[in-house]
C-alpha positions as CSV (number, residue, x, y, z in Angstrom):
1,X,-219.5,39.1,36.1
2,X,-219.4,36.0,34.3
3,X,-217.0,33.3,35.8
4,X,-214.7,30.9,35.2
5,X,-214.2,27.9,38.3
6,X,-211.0,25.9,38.4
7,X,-212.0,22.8,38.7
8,X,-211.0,20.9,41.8
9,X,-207.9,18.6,40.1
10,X,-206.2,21.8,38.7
11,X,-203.2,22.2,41.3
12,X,-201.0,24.6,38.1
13,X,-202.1,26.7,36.1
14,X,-199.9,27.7,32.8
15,X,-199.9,31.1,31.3
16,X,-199.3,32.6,27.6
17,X,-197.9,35.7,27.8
18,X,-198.9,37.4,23.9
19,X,-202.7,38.6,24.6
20,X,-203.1,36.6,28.0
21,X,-200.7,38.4,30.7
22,X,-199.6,41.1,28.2
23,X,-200.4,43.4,25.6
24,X,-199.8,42.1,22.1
25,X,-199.0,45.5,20.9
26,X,-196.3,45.5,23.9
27,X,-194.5,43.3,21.1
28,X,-195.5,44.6,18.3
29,X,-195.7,48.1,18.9
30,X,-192.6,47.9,21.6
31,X,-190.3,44.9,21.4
32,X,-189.9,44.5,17.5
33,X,-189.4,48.6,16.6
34,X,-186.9,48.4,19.3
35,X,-184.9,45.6,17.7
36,X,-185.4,47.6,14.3
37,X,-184.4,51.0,15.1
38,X,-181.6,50.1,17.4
39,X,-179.5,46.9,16.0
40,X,-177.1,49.1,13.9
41,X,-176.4,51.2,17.3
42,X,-176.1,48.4,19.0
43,X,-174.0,46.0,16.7
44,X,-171.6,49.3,16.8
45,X,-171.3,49.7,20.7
46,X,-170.9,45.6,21.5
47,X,-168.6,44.8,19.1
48,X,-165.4,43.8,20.5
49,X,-167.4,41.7,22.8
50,X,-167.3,37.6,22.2
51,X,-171.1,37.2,22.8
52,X,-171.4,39.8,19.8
53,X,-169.5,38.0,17.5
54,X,-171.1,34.7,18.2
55,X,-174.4,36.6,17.1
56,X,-173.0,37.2,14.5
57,X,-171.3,33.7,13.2
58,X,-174.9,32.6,14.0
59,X,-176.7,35.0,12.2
60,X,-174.1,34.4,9.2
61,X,-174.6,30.5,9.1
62,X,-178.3,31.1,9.2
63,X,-177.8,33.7,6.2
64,X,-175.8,30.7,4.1
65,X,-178.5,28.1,5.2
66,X,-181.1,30.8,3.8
67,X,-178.9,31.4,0.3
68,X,-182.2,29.4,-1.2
69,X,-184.8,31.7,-0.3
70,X,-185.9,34.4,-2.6
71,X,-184.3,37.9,-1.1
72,X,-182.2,36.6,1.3
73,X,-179.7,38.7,2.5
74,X,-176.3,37.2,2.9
75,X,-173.8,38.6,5.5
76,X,-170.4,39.5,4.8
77,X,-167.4,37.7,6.3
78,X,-165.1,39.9,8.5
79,X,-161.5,41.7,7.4
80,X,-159.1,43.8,9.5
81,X,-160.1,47.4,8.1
82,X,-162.8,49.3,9.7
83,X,-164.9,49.9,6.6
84,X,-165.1,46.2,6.0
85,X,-166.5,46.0,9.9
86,X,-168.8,48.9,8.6
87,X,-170.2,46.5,5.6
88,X,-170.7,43.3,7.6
89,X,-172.5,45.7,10.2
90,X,-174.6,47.0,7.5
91,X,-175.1,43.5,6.1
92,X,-176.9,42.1,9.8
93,X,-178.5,45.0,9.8
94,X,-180.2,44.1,6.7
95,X,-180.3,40.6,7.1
96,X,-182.1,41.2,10.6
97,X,-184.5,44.1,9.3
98,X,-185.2,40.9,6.4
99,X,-185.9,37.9,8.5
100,X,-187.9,40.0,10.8
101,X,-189.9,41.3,7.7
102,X,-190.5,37.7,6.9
103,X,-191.6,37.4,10.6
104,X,-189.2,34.4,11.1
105,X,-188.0,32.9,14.1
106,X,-184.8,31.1,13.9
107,X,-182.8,30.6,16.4
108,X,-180.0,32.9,15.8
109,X,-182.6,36.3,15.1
110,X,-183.9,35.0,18.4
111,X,-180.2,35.1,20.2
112,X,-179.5,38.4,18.9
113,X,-182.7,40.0,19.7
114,X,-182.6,38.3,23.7
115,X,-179.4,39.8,23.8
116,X,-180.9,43.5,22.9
117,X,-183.9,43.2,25.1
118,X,-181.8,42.1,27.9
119,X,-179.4,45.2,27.6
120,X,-182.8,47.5,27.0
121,X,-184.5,46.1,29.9
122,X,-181.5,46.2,32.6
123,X,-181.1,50.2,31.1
124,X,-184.8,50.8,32.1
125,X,-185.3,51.8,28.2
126,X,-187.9,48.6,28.0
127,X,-190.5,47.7,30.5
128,X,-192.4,44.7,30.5
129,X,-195.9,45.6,30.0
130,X,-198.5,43.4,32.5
131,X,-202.5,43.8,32.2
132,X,-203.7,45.1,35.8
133,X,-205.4,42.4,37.0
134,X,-202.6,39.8,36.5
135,X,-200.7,39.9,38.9
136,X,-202.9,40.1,41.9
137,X,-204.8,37.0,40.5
138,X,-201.6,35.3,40.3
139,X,-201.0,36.2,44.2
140,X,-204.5,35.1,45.2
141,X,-203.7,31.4,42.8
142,X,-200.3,31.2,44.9
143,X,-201.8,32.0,48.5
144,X,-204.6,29.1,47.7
145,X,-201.7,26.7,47.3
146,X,-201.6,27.0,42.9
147,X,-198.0,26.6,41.6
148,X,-198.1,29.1,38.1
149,X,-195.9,29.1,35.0
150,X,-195.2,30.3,31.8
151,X,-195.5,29.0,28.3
152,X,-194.3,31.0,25.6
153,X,-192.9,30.7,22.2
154,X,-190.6,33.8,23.0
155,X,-187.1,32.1,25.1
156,X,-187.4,31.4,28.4
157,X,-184.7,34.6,28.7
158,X,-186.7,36.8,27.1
159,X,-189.8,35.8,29.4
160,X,-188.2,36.5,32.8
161,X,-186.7,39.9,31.4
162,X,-190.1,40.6,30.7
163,X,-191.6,39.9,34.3
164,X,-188.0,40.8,35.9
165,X,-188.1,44.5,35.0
166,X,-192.5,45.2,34.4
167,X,-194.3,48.3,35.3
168,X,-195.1,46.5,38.4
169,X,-191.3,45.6,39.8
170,X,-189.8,42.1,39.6
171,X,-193.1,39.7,39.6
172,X,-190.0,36.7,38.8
173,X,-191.5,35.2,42.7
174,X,-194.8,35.1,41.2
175,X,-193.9,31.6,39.2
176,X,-192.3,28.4,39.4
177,X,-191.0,28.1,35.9
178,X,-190.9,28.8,32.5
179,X,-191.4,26.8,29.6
180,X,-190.6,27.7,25.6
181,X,-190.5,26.0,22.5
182,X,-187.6,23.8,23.6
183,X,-190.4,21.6,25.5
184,X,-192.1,21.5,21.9
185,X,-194.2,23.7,19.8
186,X,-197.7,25.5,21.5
187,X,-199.8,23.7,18.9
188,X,-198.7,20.2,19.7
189,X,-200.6,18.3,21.9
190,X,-197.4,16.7,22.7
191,X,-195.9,19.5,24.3
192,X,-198.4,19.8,27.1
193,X,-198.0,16.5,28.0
194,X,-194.1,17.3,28.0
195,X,-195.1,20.2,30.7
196,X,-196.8,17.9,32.8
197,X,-194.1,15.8,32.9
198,X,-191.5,18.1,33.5
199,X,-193.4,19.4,36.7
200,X,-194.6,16.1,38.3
201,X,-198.3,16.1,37.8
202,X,-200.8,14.7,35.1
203,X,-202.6,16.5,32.5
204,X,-205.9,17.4,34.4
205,X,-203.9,19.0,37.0
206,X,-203.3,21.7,34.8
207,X,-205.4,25.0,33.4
208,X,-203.9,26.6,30.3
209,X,-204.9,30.2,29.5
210,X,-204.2,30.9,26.2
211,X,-205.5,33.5,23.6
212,X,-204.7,31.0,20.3
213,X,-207.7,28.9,20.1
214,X,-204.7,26.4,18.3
215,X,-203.2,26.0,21.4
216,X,-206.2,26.0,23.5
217,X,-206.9,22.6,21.2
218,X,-203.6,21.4,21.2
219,X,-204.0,21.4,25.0
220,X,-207.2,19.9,25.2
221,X,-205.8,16.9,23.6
222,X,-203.7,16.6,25.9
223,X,-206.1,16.2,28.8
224,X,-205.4,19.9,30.0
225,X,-208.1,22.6,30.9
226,X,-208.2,25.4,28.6
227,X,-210.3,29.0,28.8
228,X,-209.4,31.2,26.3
229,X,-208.7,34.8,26.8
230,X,-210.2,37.5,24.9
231,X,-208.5,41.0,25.3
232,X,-208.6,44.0,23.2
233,X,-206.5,43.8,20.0
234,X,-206.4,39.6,20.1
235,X,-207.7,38.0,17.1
236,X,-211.6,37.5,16.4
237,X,-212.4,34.1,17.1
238,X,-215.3,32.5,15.4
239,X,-218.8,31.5,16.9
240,X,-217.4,27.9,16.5
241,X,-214.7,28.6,18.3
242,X,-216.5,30.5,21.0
243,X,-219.1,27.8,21.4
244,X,-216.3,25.5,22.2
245,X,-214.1,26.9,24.9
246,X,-214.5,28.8,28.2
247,X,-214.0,32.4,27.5
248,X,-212.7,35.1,29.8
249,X,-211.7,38.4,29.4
250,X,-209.9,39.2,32.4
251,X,-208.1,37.0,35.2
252,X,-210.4,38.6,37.3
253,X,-213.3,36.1,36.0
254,X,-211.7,33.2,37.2
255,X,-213.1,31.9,40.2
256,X,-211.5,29.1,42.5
257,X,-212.8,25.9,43.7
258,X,-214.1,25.6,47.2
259,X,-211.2,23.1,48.5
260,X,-211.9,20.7,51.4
């Protein structure tokens, strides 16, 4: 088996989740179809509740911001009668079923579809999918004295709902924090630095494993280690880009440094 050593400065390691502790097709396949063939159902049994309505509003302002784009779908504004809550419902429904087609990511699609998962997850309808040999690396990182965390372009919610309620239990204990696009985009060399910041160490203290090689570079730049993961169903990466990173395709190839 081909491996991987830490090298002695790393004291954190940061994680993707997409095609590095997960599945891709656990999003794909699981995550997004859920948010598609449930929204109407769901729009329908939430509501009379405030934090449905604000989904709404959001969803509607992003519609009006959107008016520009060619087949947007605008969202109705709200009446008294039941039918008219019948054609705004139908109108999110298409506007959500749109931006997701356009696989956008604004903030408001975001809200509404954290709010679903969270619902689907506490119900047990959704579990977070984990490859098998991620978590007990993660437990052998921790017992040699490795803080781990996540980085993600999915919310910070939506990342510990993930772990929170997996196919292997609650694995929140397994990290010390999250990170998501609020600390700045993956491809952004700025953004790591921002993470090293935020917990207290320098750059070369950290090793990122990613599956994007434009993160992997983006993190480089920043002084951060980077192997690249390469799982089943991830994209192809090209000979260049395989000559230039450390490539593993499980956690299991990662070896720790002897630590004196």
């Amino acid at each position: 088996m081909v491996l991987y050593t830490v090298p002695p400065s790393v004291s954190a390691i940061l994680l993707d989740i997409e095609g590095t502790t997960t599945p891709i097709t656990f999003v794909k396949d699981v995550l997004f179809p859920f948010i598609k063939d449930n929204v109407k159902d769901y729009l329908r049994d939430h509501w009379e509740e405030e934090q449905c309505q604000e989904d709404v509003r959001q969803l509607r302002k992003q519609a009006q911001t959107d008016s520009h784009l060619e087949g947007h779908v605008p969202i109705p504004c709200l009446s008294e009668n039941q039918a008219d809550t019948d054609r705004v419902i139908q109108g999110v429904v298409h506007n959500v079923h749109w931006q997701m087609s356009m696989d956008r990511k604004t903030t408001a699609l975001k809200q509404l579809q954290g709010h679903m998962w969270r619902s689907a997850y506490v119900t047990g309808q959704v579990k977070g999918e984990v490859y098998g040999d991620v978590v007990p690396a993660i437990q052998k990182w921790r017992e040699a004295g490795l803080k781990v965390y996540i980085y993600s372009s999915g919310s910070i919610e939506a990342q510990k709902l993930l772990f929170q309620y997996s196919i292997e239990g609650d694995l929140l204990k397994l990290f010390d924090g999250n990170f998501d696009t609020t600390i700045g985009h993956k491809i952004e060399s700025e953004s790591y630095q921002n993470i090293a910041r935020s917990i207290k160490c320098s750059a070369e203290n950290i090793l990122f494993l990613t599956d994007v090689t434009k993160e992997a570079k983006a993190a480089n730049e920043a002084g951060v280690h980077v192997a690249v993961v390469v799982r089943p169903g991830n994209a192809a990466l090209t000979d260049e880009e395989k000559s230039s990173y450390h490539l593993i395709t499980s956690f299991k190839e990662i070896a720790l440094s002897i630590r004196r």
